[in-house]
Every structure is written in C-alpha cells, then in structure tokens.
N, C-alpha and C positions, 0 to 999 in steps of 0.2 A: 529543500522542501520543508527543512524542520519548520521553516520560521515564517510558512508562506500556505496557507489553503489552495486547493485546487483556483485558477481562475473563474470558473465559473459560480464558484463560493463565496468571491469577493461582493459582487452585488446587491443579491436574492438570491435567495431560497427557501422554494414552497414549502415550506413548514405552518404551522397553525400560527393565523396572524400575524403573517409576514404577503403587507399588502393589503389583509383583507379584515377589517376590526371583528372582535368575537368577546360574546358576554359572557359572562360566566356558565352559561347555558350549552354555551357552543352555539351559539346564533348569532348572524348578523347585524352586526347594530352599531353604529359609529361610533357611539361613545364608551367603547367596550377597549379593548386591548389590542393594541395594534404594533406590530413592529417591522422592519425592514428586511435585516439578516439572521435573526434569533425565531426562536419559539416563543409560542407563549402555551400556558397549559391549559387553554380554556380549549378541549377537542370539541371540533364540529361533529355535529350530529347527524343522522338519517334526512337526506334531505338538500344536505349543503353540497354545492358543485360551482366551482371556480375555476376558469382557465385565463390567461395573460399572454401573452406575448411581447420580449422584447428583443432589442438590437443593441448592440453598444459596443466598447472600445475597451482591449485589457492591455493591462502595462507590460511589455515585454512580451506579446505573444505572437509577434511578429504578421500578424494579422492587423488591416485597416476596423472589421466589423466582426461583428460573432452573434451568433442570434440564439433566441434561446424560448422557448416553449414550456407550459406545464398547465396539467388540469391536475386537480384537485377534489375530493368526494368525503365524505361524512357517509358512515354506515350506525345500524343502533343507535341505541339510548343510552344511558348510565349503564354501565360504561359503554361509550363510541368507539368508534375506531376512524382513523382520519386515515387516507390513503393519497399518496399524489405521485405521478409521472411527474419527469423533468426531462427534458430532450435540449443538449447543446449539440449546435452545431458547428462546425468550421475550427476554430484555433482547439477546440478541446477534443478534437476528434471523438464526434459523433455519438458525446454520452448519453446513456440511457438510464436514469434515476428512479429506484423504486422508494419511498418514505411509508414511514408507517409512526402512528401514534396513537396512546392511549391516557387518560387521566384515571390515576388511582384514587385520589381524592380530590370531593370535589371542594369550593368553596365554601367557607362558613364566616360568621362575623369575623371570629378571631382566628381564623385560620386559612390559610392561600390556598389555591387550589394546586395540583402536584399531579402532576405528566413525567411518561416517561416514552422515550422513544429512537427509532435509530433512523439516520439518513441512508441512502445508497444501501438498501436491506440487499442486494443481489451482489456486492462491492464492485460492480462495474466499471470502476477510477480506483480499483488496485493502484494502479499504480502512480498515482496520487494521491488523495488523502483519504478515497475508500470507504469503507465502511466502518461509521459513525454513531455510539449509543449518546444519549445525554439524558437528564433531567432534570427539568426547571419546573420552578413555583413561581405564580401566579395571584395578584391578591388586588381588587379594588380598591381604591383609595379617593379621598377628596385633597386635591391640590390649590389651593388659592380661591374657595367652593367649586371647583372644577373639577368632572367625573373626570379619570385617571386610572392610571394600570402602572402596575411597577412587577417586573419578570427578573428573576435570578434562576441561574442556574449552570451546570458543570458539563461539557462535551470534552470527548477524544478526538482523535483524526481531524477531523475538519475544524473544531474548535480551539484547535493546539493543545488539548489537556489542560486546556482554562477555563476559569471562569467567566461565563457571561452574563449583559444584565442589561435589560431596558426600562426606560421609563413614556408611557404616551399620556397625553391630555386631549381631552376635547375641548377642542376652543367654540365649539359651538354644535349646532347640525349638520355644517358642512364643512369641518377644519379639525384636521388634529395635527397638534406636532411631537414628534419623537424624537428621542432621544437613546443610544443605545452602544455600548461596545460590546464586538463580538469574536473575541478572541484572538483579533489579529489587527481592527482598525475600529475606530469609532466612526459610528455614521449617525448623520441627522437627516431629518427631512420632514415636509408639510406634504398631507395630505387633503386632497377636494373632492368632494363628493356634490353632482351638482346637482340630485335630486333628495339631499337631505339624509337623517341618521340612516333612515334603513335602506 
C-alpha cells in the first residue's frame, strides 16, 4: 500500500476543480482552474452544487467494473466551505467519503490563492489510504495569452506524503487541457463543455 492510493483515488476525486473549472471567486467559469485528480484552492461558494457519476476499470481489483458517485456543495462566502460525498461501489467495498475544504487566502496579483483541506474527514478507507490533510496554492496565469491555472501543493495518505501539481489552459470556451501529477501517476486530459465557458 506504501506506494499505491486507494483504487478509487487513482481516477477522480471530488475535490475543488477536479472536473469542474472554478475562478478565483469559487465560481463556475471555464476558463478558470480545472484539474482531474488534485485540488485546486479556488473553494466554491454558496450556491455551487455538482454531482457526476461514473464507471470504470481498476488494475488489480479483481473486478471487470466499479462505479462511483459524488455531489458536491459550496456553503458561504469569504471564507467557503466546499463540502462533497463520494460513494464507491463494488471492488472498493462500499465507500463512503466525507471532504471538506477552505481557502485561507485569497488571490491577489502577486500572490496565489491558498486552501487547506482534508479528504475521507470520517477516515472511512482506514484501512487504505484514510484520512487525508493537504494544502495547495493556486495562482492565474497567462500561458502562450492563454487564461491558465497552475496548482501546487503537499498531501498525506492518499497523496503518498508528496508533492503535487497541476497545470490547466483554456483553449478556448469550450476546451481546456490539463496537465497534472498527483502523487502517485501523471494524468492528462481535454475537457468539452458544449454550451460554452459558463
């Protein structure tokens, strides 16, 4: 297990801007910060509610499929509070994931914005990789004049007591690609949005 996050860590996880872009505001917006398996420290606000579902395939888990559920919520203002369920089912036996997140500071010209937060707040995968503090910064950026996000930041348990770091771009209103390692693999991916940034 040293050298392996829970399966269900390999993928996603509902964390702030994994999946779902957020501006420095905690708001909606494509061309904001976006990542796959990392945080990002722009927390959503009063108001934001995201749920997902998928299905997929783990290496080694002796299962053909494994499905996987979470909603997501935004309470307050300066300072938010982001909250999110995660529910796996099948090869990870039946987990039930509480998250919580807050920004301590927000963004400024010269300075990134800075979250802290913990995964599995109830440590429900004891006995896997558990319960999980981290803290990452967050900063906008222009990329090639391309609006941009670049995330760093340090996890326990599920992060292997590494560091991790993303980089997103917007390729447009409806396209962003990431870039990202998170403690244990590097992951890429494009995102489409087909009703545009917001």
């Amino acid at each position: 297990f040293a050298n392996k996050p829970s399966p269900q860590y390999r993928n996603i996880s509902p964390l702030p801007g994994g999946g779902a872009a957020l501006n420095a505001q905690g708001e909606p917006d494509g061309q904001g910060a976006l990542q796959i398996n990392i945080p990002v420290a722009y927390t959503p606000h009063w108001g934001f509610l995201n749920t997902a579902l998928y299905n997929g395939a783990h290496e080694g888990a002796g299962e053909t499929d494994n499905g996987a559920g979470f909603l997501e919520m935004g309470f307050g203002e300066r300072p938010s509070l982001y909250v999110s369920g995660f529910l796996v089912g099948r090869n990870t036996g039946e987990a039930k994931v509480l998250s919580l997140q807050t920004t301590l500071i927000q963004e400024k010209a010269n300075v990134p914005a800075i979250a802290f937060g913990v995964q599995d707040l109830l440590n429900k995968e004891h006995s896997t990789t558990g319960r999980t503090y981290y803290g990452v910064a967050t900063k906008s950026i222009r990329l090639a004049s391309r609006p941009a996000s670049i995330s760093l930041g340090f996890g326990d348990s599920r992060f292997l007591n590494k560091p991790f770091g993303g980089l997103s771009v917007a390729l447009g209103d409806k396209w962003n690609a990431i870039g990202e390692y998170d403690g244990f693999q590097p992951n890429l991916g494009v995102t489409y949005r087909p009703h545009g940034r917001y």
